[in-house]
mmCIF file as gemmi writes it, N, C-alpha and C atoms, coordinates in Angstrom:
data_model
loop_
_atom_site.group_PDB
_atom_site.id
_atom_site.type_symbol
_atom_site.label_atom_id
_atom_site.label_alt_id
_atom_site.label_comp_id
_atom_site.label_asym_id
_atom_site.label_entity_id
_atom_site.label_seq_id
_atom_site.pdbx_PDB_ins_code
_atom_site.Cartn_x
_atom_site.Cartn_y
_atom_site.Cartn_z
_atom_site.occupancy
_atom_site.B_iso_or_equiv
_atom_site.pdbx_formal_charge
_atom_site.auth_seq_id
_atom_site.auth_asym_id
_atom_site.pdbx_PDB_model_num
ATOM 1 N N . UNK Axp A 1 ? 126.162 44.035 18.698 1 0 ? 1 A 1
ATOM 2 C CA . UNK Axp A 1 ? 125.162 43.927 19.729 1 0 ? 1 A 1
ATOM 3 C C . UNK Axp A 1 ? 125.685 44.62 20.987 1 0 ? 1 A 1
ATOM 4 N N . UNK Axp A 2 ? 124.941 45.461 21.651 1 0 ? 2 A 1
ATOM 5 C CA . UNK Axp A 2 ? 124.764 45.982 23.103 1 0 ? 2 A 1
ATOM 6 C C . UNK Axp A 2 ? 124.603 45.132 23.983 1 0 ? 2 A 1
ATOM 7 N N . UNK Axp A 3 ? 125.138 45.322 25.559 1 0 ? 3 A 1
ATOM 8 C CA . UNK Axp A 3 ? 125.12 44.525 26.341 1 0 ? 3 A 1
ATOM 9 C C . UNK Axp A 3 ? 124.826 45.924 27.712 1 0 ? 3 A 1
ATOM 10 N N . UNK Axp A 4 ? 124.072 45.438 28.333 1 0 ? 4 A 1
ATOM 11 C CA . UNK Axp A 4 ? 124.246 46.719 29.367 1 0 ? 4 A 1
ATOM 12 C C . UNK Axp A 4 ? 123.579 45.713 30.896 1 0 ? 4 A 1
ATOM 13 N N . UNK Axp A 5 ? 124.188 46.283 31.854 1 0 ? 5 A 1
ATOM 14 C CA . UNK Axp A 5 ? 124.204 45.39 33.176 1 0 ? 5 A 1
ATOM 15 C C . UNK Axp A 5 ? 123 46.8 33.541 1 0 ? 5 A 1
ATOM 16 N N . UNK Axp A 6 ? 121.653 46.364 34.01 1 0 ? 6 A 1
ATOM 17 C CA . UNK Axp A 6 ? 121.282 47.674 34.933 1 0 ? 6 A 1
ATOM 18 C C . UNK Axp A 6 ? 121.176 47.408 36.346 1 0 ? 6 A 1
ATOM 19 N N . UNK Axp A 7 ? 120.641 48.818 36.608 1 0 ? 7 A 1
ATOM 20 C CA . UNK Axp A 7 ? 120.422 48.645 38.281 1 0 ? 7 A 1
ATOM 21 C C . UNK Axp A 7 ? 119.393 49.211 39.006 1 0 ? 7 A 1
ATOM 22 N N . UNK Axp A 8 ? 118.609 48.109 40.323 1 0 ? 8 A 1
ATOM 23 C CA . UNK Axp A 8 ? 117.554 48.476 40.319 1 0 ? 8 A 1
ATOM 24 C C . UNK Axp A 8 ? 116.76 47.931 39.97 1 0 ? 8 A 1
ATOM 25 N N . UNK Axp A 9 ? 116.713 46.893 39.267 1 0 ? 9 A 1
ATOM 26 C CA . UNK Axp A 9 ? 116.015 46.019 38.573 1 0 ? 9 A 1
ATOM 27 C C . UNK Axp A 9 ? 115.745 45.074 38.664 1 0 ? 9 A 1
ATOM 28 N N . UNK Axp A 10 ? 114.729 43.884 38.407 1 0 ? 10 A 1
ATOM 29 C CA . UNK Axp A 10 ? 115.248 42.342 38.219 1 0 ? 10 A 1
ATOM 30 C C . UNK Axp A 10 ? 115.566 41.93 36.826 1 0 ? 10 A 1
ATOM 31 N N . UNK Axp A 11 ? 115.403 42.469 36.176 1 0 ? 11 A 1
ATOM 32 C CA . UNK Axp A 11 ? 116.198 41.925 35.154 1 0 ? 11 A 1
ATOM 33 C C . UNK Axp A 11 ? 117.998 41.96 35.014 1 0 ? 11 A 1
ATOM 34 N N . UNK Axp A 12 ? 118.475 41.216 34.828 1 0 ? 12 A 1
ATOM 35 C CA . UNK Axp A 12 ? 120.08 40.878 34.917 1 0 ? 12 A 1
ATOM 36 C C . UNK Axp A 12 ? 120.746 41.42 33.574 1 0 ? 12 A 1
ATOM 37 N N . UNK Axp A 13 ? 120.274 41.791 32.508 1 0 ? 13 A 1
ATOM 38 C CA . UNK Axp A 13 ? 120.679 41.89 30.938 1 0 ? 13 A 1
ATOM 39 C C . UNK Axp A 13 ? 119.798 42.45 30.351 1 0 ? 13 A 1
ATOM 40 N N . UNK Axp A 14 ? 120.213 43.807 29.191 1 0 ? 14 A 1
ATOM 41 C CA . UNK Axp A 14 ? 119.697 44.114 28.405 1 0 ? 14 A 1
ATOM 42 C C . UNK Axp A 14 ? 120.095 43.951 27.296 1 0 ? 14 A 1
ATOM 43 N N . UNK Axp A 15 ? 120.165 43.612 26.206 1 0 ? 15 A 1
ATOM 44 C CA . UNK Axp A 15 ? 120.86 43.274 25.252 1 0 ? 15 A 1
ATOM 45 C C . UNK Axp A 15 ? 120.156 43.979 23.886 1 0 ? 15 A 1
ATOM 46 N N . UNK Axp A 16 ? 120.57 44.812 23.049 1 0 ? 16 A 1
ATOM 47 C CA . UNK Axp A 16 ? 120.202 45.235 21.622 1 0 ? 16 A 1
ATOM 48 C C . UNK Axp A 16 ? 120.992 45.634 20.317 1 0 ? 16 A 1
ATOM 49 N N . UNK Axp A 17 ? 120.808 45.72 19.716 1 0 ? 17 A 1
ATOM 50 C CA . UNK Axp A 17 ? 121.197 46.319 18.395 1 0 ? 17 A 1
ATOM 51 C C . UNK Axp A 17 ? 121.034 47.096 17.942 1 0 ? 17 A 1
ATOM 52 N N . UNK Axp A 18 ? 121.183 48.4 17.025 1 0 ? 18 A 1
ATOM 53 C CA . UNK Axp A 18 ? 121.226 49.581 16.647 1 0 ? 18 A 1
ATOM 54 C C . UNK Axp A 18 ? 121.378 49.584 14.954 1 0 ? 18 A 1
ATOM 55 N N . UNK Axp A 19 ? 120.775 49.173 13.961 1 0 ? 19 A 1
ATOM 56 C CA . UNK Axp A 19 ? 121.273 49.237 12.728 1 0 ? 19 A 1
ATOM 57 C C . UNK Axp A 19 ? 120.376 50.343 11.795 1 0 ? 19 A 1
ATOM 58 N N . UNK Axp A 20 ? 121.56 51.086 11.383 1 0 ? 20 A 1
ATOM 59 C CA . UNK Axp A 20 ? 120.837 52.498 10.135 1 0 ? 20 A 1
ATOM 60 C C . UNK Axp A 20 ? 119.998 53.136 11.246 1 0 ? 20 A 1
ATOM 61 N N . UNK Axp A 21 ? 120.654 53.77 12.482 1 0 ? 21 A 1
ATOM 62 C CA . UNK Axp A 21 ? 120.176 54.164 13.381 1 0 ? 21 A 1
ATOM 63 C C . UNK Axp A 21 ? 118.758 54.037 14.081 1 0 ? 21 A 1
ATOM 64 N N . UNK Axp A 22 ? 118.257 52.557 13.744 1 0 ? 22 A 1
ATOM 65 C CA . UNK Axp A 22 ? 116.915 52.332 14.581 1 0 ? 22 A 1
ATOM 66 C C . UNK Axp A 22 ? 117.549 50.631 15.545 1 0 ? 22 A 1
ATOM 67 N N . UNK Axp A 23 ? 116.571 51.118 16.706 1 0 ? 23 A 1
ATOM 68 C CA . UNK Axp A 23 ? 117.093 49.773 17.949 1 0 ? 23 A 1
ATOM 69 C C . UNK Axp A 23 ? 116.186 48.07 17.282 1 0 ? 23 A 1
ATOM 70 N N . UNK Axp A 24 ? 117.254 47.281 17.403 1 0 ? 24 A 1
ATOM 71 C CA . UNK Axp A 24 ? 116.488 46.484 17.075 1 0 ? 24 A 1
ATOM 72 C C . UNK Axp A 24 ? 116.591 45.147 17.895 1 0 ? 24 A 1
ATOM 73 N N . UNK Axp A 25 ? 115.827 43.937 18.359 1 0 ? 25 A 1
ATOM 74 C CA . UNK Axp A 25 ? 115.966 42.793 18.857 1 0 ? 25 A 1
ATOM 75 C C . UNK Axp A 25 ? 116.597 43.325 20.341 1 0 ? 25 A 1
ATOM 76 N N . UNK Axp A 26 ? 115.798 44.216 21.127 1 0 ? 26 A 1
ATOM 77 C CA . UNK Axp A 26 ? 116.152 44.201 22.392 1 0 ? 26 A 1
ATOM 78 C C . UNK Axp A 26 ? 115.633 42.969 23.247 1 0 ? 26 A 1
ATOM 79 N N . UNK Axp A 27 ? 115.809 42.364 24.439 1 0 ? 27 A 1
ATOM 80 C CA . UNK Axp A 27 ? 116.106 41.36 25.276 1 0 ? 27 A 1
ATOM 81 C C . UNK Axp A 27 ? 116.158 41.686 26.496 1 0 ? 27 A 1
ATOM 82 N N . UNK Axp A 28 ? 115.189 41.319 27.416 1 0 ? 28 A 1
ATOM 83 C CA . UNK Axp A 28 ? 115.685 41.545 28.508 1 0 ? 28 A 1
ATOM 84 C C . UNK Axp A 28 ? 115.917 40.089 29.017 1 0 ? 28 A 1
ATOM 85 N N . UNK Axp A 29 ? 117.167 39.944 29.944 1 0 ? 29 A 1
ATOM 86 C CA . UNK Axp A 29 ? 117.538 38.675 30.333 1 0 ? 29 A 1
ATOM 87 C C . UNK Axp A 29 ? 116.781 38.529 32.117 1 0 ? 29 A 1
ATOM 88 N N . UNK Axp A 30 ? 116.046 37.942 32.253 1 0 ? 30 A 1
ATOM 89 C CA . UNK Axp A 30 ? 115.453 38.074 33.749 1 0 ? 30 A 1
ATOM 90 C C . UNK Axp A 30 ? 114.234 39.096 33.559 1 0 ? 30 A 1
ATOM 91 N N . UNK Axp A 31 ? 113.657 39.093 35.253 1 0 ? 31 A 1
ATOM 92 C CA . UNK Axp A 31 ? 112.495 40.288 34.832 1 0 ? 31 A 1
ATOM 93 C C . UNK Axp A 31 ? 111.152 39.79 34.876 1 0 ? 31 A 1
ATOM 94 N N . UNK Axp A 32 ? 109.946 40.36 34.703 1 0 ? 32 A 1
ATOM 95 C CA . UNK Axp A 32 ? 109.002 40.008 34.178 1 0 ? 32 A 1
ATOM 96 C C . UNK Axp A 32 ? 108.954 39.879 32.756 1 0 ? 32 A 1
ATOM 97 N N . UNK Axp A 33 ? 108.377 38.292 32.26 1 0 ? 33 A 1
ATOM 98 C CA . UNK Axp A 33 ? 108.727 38.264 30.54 1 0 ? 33 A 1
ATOM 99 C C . UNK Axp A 33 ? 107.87 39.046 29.889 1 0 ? 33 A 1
ATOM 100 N N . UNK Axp A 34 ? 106.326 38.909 30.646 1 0 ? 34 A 1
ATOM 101 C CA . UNK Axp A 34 ? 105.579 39.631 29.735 1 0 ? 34 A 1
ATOM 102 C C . UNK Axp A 34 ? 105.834 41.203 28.914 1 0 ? 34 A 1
ATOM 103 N N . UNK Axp A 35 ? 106.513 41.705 30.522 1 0 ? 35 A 1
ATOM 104 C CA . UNK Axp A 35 ? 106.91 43.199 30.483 1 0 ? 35 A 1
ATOM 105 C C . UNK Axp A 35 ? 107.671 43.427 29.354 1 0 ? 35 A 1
ATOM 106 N N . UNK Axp A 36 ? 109.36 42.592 29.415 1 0 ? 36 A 1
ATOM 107 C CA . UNK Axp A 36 ? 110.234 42.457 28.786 1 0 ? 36 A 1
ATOM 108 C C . UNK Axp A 36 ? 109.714 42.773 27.235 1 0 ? 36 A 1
ATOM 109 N N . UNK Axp A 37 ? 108.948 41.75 27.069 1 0 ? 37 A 1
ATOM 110 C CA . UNK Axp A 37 ? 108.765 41.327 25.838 1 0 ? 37 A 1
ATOM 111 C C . UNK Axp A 37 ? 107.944 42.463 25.132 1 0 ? 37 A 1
ATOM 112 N N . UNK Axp A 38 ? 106.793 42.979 25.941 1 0 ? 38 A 1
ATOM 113 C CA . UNK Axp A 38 ? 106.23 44.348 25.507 1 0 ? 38 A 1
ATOM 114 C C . UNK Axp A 38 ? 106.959 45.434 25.238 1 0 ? 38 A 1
ATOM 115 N N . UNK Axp A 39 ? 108.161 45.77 26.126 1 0 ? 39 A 1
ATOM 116 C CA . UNK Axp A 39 ? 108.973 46.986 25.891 1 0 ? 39 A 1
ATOM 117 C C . UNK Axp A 39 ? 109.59 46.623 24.526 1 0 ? 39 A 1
ATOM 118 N N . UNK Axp A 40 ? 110.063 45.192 24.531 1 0 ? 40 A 1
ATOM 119 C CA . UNK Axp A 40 ? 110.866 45.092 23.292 1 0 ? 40 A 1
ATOM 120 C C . UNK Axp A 40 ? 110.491 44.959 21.839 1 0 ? 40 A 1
ATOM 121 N N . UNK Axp A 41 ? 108.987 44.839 22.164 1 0 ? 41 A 1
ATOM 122 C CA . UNK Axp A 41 ? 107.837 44.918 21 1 0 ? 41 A 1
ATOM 123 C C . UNK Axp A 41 ? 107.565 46.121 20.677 1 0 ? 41 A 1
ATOM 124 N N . UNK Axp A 42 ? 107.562 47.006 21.571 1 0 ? 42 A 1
ATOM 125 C CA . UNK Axp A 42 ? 106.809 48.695 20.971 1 0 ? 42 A 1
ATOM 126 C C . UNK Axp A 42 ? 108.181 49.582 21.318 1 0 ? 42 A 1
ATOM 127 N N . UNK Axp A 43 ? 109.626 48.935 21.208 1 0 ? 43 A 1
ATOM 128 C CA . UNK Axp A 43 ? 110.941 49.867 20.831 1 0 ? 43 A 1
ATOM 129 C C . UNK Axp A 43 ? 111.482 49.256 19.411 1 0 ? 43 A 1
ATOM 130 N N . UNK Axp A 44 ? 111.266 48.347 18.726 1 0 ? 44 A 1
ATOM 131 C CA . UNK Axp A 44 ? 111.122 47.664 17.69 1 0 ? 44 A 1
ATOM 132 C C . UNK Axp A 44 ? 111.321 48.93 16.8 1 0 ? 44 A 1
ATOM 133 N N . UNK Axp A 45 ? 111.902 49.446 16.349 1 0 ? 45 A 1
ATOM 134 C CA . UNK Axp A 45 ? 112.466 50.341 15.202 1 0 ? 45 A 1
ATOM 135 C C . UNK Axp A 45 ? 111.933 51.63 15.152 1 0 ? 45 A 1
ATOM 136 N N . UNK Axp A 46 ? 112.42 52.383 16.413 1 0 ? 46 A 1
ATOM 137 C CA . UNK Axp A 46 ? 112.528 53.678 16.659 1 0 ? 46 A 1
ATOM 138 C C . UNK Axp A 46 ? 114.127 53.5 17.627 1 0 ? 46 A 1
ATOM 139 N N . UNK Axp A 47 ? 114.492 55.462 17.005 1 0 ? 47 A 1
ATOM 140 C CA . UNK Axp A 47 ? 115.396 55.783 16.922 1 0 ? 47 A 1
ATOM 141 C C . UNK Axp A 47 ? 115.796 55.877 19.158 1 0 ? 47 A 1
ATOM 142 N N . UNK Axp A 48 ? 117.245 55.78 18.997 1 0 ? 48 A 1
ATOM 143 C CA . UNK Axp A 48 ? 117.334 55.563 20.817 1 0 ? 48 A 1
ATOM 144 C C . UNK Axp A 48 ? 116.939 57.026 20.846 1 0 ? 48 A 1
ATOM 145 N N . UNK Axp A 49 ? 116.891 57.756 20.187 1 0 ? 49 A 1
ATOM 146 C CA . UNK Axp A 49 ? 115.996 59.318 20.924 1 0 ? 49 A 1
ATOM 147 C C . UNK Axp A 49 ? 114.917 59.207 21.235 1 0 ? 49 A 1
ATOM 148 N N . UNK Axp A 50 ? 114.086 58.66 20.705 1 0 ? 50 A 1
ATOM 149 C CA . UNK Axp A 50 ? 112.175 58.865 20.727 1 0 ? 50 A 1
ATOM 150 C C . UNK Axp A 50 ? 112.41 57.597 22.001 1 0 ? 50 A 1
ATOM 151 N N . UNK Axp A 51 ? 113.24 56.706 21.624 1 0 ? 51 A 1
ATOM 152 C CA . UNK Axp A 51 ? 112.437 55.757 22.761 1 0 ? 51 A 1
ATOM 153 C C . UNK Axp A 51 ? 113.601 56.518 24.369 1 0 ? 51 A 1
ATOM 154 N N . UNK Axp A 52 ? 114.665 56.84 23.975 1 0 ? 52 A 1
ATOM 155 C CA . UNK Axp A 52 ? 115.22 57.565 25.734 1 0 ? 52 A 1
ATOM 156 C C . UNK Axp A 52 ? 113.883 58.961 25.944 1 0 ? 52 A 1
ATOM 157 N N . UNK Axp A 53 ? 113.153 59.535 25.387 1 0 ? 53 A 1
ATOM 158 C CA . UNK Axp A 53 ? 112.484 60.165 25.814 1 0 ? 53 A 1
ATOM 159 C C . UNK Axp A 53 ? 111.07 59.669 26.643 1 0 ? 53 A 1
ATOM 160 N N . UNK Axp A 54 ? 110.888 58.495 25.812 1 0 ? 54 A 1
ATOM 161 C CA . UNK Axp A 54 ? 109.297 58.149 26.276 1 0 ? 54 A 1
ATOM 162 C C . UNK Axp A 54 ? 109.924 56.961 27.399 1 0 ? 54 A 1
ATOM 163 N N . UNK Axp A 55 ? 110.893 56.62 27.289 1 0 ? 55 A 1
ATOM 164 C CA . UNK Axp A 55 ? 110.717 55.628 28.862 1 0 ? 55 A 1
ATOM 165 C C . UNK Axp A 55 ? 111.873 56.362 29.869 1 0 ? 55 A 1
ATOM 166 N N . UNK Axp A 56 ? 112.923 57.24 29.73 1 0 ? 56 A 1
ATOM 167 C CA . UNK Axp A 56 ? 113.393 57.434 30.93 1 0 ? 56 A 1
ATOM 168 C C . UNK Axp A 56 ? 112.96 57.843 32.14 1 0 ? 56 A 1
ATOM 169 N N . UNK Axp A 57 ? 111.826 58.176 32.375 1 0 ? 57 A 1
ATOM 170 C CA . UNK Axp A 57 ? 110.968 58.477 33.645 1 0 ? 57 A 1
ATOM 171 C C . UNK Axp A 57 ? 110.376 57.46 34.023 1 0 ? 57 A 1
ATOM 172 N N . UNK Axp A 58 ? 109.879 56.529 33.059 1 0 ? 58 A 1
ATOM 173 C CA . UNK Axp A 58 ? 109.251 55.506 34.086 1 0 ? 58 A 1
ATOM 174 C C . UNK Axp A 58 ? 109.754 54.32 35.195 1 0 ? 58 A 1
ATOM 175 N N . UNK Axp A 59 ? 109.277 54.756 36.208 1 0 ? 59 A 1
ATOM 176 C CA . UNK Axp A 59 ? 109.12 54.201 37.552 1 0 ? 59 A 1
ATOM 177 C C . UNK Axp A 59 ? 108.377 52.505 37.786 1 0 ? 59 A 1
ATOM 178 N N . UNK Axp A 60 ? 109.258 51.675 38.199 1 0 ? 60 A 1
ATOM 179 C CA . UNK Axp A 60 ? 108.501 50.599 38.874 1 0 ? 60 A 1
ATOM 180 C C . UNK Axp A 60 ? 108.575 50.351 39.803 1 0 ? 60 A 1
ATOM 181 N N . UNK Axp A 61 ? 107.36 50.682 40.936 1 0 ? 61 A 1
ATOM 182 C CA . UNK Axp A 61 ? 106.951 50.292 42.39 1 0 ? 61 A 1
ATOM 183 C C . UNK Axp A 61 ? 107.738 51.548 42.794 1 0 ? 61 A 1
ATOM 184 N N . UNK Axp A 62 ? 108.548 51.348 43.871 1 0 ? 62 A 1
ATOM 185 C CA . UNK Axp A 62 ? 109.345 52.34 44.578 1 0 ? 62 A 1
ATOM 186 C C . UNK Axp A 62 ? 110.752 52.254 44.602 1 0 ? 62 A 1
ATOM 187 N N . UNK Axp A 63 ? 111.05 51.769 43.025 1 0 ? 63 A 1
ATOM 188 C CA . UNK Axp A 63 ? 112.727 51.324 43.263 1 0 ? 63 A 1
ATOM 189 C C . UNK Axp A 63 ? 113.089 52.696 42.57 1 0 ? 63 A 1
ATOM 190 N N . UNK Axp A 64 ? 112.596 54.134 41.677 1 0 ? 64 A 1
ATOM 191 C CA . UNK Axp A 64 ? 112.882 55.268 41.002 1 0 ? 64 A 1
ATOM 192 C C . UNK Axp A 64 ? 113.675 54.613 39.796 1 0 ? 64 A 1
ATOM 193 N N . UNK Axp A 65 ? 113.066 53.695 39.19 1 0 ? 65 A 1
ATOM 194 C CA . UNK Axp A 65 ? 113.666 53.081 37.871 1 0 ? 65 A 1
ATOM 195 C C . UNK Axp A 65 ? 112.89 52.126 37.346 1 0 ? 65 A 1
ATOM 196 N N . UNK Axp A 66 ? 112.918 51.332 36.571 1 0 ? 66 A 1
ATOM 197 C CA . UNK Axp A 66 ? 112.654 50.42 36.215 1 0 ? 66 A 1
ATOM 198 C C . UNK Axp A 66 ? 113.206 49.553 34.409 1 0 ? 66 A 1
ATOM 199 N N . UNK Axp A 67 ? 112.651 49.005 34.415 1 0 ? 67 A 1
ATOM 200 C CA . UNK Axp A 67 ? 113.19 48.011 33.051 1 0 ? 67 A 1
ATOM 201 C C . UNK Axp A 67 ? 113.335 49.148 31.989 1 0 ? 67 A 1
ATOM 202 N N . UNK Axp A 68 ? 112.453 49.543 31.828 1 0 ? 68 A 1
ATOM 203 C CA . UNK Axp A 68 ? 112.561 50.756 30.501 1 0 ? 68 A 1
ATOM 204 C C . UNK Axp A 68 ? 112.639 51.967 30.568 1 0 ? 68 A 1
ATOM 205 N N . UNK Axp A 69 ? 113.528 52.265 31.632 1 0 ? 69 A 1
ATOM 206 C CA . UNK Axp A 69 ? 114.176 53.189 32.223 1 0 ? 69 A 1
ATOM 207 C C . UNK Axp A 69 ? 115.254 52.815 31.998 1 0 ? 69 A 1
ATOM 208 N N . UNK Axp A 70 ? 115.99 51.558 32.365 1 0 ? 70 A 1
ATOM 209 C CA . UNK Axp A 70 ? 117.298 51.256 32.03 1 0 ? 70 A 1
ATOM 210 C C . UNK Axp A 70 ? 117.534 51.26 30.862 1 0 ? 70 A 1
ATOM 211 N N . UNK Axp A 71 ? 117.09 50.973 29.748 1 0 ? 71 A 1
ATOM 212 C CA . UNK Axp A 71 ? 116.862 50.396 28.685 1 0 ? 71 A 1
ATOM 213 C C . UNK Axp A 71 ? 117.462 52.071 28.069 1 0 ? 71 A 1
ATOM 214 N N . UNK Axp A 72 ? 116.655 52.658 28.76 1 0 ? 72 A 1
ATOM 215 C CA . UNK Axp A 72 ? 116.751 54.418 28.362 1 0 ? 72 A 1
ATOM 216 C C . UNK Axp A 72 ? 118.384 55.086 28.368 1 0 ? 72 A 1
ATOM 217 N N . UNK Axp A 73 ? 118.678 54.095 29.621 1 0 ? 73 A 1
ATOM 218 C CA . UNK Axp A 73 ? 119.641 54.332 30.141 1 0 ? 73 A 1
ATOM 219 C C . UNK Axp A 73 ? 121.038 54.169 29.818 1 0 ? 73 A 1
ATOM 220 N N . UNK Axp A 74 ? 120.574 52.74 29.095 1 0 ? 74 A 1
ATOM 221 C CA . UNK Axp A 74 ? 121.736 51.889 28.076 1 0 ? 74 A 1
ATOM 222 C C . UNK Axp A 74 ? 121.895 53.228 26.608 1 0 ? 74 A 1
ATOM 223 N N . UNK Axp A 75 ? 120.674 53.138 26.66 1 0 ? 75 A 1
ATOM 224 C CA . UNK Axp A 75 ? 121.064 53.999 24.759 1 0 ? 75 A 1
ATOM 225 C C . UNK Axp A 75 ? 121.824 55.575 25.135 1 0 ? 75 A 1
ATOM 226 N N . UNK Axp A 76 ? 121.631 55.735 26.631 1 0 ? 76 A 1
ATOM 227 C CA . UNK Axp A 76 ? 121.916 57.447 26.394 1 0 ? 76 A 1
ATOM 228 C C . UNK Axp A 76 ? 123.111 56.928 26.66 1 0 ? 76 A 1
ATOM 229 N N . UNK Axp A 77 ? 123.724 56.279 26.939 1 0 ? 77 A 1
ATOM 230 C CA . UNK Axp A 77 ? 125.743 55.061 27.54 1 0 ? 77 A 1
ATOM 231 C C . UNK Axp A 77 ? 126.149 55.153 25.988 1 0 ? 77 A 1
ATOM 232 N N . UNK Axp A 78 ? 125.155 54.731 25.172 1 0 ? 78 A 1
ATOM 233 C CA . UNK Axp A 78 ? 125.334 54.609 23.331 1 0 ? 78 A 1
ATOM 234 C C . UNK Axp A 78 ? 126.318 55.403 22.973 1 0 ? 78 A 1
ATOM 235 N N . UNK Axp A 79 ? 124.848 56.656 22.863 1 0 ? 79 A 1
ATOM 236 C CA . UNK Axp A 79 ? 125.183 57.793 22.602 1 0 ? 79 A 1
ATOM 237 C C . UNK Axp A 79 ? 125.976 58.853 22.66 1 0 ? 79 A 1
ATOM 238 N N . UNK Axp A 80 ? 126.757 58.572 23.941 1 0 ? 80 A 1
ATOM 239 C CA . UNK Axp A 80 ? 127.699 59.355 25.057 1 0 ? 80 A 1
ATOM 240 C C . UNK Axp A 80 ? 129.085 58.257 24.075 1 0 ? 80 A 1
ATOM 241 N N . UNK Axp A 81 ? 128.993 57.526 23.27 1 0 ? 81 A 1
ATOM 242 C CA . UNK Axp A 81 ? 129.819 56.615 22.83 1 0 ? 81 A 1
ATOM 243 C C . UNK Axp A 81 ? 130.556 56.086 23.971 1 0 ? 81 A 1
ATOM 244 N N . UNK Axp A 82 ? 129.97 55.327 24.442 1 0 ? 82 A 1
ATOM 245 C CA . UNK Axp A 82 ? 130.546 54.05 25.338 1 0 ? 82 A 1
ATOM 246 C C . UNK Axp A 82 ? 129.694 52.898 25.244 1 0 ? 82 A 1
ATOM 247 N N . UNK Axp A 83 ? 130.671 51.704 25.192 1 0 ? 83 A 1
ATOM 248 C CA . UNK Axp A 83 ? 129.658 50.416 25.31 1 0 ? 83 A 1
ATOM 249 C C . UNK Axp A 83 ? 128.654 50.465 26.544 1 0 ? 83 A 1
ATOM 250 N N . UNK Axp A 84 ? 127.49 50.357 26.722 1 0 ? 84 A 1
ATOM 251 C CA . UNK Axp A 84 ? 126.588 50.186 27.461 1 0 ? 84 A 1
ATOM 252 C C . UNK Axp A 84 ? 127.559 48.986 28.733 1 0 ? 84 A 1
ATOM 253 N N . UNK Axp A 85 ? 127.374 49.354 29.366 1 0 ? 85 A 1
ATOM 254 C CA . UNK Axp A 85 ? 127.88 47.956 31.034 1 0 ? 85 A 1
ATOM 255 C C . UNK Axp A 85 ? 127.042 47.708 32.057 1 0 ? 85 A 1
């Protein structure tokens, strides 16, 4: 399991899994739940490429980030092979 601290955010924790290269049981700890729970519903087994493409731009309010932006953010930390922090 992944653990990644973001920033910018209210959520405090992202937490996921990666198995046979699709993301699985992401979490956001804090946050809006509804939100949380939607991002972590429609990243549900796609690869961290398709999903770092379709959320690293998105913006919440005026902070130039947001929840699934970080989220984006954690997998490209993956990828770069480092534990997400």
């Amino acid at each position: 399991m992944y653990h990644f601290t973001p920033a910018g955010v209210c959520a405090r924790e992202i937490t996921y899994d990666v198995v046979d290269g699709k993301v699985h049981g992401v979490h956001f700890e804090g946050g809006c739940n509804g939100s949380g729970k939607g991002v972590a519903a429609l990243a549900e087994g796609h690869t961290p490429e398709e999903l770092i493409a379709l959320l690293k731009d998105i913006e919440c309010k005026t902070k130039g980030t947001s929840c699934p932006a970080q989220l984006a953010r954690a997998l490209e930390q993956m990828l770069e092979g480092g534990q997400p922090q």
